[in-house]
Phi, psi and omega in degrees: 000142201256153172273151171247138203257165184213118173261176193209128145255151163264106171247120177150137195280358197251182222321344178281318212286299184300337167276337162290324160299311163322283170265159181285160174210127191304126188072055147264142167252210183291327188292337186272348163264351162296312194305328169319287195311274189341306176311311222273315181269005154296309142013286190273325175286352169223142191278003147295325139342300212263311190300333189303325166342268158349288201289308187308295176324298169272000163071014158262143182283134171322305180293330148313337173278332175273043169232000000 
């Protein structure tokens, strides 16, 4: 049986979105690894980014952690 290749996107700020981004993955080619990049510096660079991160990731409104 021959393998079959499969890409997968993650769309999506919370803990998947950040682990696809973060790590390498085996049969990644360039492109998927500029998209890591790109994803990673939109990310660090807008502070809209990061908070949607943020609030996704722990599954709290961003504003809820300063009380």
């Amino acid at each position: 049986m021959d393998a079959m290749k499969t890409q997968v996107a993650i769309i999506g700020a919370g803990p998947a979105g950040l682990t696809s981004m973060l790590h390498r993955f085996p049969g990644a080619d360039e492109f998927q690894h500029k998209v890591q990049i790109a994803e990673l510096d939109y990310v660090t660079g807008s502070r809209a980014a990061s908070t949607a991160l943020a609030e996704n990731y722990v599954g709290l409104p961003f504003d809820a952690l300063d009380n």
